[in-house]
C-alpha positions in Angstrom: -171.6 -132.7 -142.3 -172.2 -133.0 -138.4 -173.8 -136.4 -138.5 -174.0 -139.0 -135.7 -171.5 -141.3 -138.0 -169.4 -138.2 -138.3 -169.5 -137.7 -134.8 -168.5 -141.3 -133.9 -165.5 -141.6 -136.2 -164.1 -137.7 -135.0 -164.1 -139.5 -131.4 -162.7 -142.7 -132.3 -160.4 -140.8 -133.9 -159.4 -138.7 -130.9 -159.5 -141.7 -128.5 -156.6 -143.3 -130.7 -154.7 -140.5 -130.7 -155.2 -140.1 -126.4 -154.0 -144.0 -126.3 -151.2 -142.9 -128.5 -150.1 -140.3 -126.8 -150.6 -142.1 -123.8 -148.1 -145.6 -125.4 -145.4 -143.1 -126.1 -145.6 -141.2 -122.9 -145.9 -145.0 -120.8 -142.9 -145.8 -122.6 -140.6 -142.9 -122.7 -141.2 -143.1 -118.2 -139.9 -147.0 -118.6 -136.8 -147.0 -120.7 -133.4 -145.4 -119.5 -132.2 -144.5 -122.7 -132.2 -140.5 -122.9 -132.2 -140.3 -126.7 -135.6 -142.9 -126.9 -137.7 -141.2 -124.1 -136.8 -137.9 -126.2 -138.1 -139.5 -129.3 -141.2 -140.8 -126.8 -141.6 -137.4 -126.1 -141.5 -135.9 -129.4 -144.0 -138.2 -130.9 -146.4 -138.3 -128.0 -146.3 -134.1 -129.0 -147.6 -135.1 -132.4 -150.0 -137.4 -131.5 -151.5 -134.5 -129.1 -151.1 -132.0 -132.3 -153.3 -134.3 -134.0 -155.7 -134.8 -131.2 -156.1 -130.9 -131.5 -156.4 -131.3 -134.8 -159.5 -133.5 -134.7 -161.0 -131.3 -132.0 -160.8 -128.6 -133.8 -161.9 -130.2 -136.7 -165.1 -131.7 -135.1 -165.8 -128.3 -133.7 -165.9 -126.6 -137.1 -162.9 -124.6 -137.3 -161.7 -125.3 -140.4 -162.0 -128.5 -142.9 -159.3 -131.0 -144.2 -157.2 -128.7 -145.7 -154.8 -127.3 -143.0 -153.0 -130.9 -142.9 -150.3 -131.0 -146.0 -149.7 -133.8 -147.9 -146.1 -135.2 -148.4 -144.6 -137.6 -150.1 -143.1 -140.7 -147.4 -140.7 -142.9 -147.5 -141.6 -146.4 -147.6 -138.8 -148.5 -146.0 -141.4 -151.6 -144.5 -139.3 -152.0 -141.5 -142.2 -152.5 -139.4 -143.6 -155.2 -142.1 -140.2 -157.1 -142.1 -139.4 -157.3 -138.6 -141.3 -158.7 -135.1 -141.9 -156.3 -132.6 -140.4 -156.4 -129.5 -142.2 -155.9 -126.0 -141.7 -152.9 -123.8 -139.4 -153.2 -121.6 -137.2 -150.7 -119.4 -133.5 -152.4 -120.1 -134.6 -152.0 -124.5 -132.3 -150.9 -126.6 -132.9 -147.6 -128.5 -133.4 -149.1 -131.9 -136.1 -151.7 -130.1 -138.2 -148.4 -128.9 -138.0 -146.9 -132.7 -139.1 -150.3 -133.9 -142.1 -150.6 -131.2 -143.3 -147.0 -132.3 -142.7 -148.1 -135.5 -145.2 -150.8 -135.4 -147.8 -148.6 -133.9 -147.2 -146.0 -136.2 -148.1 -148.6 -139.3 -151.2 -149.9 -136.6 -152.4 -146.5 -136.7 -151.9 -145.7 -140.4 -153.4 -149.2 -141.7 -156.5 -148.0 -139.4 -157.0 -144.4 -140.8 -156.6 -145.8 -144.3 -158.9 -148.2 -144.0 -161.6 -145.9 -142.1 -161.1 -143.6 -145.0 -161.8 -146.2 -147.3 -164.9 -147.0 -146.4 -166.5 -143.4 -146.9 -167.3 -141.7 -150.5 -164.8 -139.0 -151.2 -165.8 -135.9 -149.6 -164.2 -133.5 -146.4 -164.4 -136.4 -144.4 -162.6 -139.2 -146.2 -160.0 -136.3 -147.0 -159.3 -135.7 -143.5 -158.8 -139.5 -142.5 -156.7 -139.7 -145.3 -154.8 -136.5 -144.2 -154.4 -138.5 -140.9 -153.1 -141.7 -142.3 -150.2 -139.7 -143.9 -149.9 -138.1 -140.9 -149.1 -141.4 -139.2 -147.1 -142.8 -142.1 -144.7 -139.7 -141.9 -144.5 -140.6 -138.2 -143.5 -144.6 -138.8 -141.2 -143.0 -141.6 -139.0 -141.2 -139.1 -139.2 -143.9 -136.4 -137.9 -146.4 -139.0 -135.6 -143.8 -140.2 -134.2 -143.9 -136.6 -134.0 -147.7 -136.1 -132.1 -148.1 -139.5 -129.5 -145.8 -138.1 -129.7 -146.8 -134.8 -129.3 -150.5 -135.5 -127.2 -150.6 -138.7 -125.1 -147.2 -137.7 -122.8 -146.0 -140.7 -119.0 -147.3 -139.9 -115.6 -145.5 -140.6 -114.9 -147.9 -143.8 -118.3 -147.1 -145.7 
């Protein structure tokens, strides 16, 4: 299973999640709003969860399996609205959007990485990883709904 293909797509695979964890953690040190650099925070944690995973993965220690597969909510924010820029005065919903976007980014590219390899442990695991990330852009869309469109005294 350890081929040089393998080996390439396990560390393009951990380089995305380093740059992710590294976006989140940029952005979470620029904006002043305590509740988004929390939610930067908590994120960047998962994307270094899954880093470990792929490590670990790549090493040997166990196959596709320990990820679970759950069902996600599909609200296509992200798809239905521009993303802003990063900026230190943005509003909370504007980081939840942003992350968001990068959260579909990082989905549509594990998806389509998986698609291009017959089914097997490997294509499993990508695809364990795009759900991963779609559970991510879930919740950050989850946020921005809330945050943006908050629920109001009359219904």
């Amino acid at each position: 299973m350890n081929t040089p293909r393998f080996a390439d797509i396990i560390e393009t695979a951990i380089r995305r999640e380093e740059e992710a964890y590294a976006f989140y953690r940029d952005i979470a040190e620029k904006v002043d709003d305590p509740a988004a650099r929390e939610t930067c925070d908590w994120i960047a944690a998962e994307e270094q969860k899954h880093r470990q995973f792929l490590v670990d993965y790549r090493d040997g220690k166990y196959g596709a399996a320990p990820m679970r597969m759950t069902d996600v909510v599909l609200y296509k924010i992200a798809e239905h609205q521009k993303e802003p820029e990063v900026e230190k005065e943005m509003k909370r919903e504007e980081v939840f959007l942003v992350a968001s976007h990068r959260e579909l980014r990082s989905y549509l590219f594990y998806t389509e990485l998986a698609e291009q390899h017959d089914d097997g442990d490997l294509k499993d695991m990508l695809i364990r990883i795009a759900n991963e990330e779609l559970k991510h852009k879930e919740k950050m869309e989850y946020l921005y709904a809330n945050t943006a469109f908050p629920q109001t005294a009359g219904g």
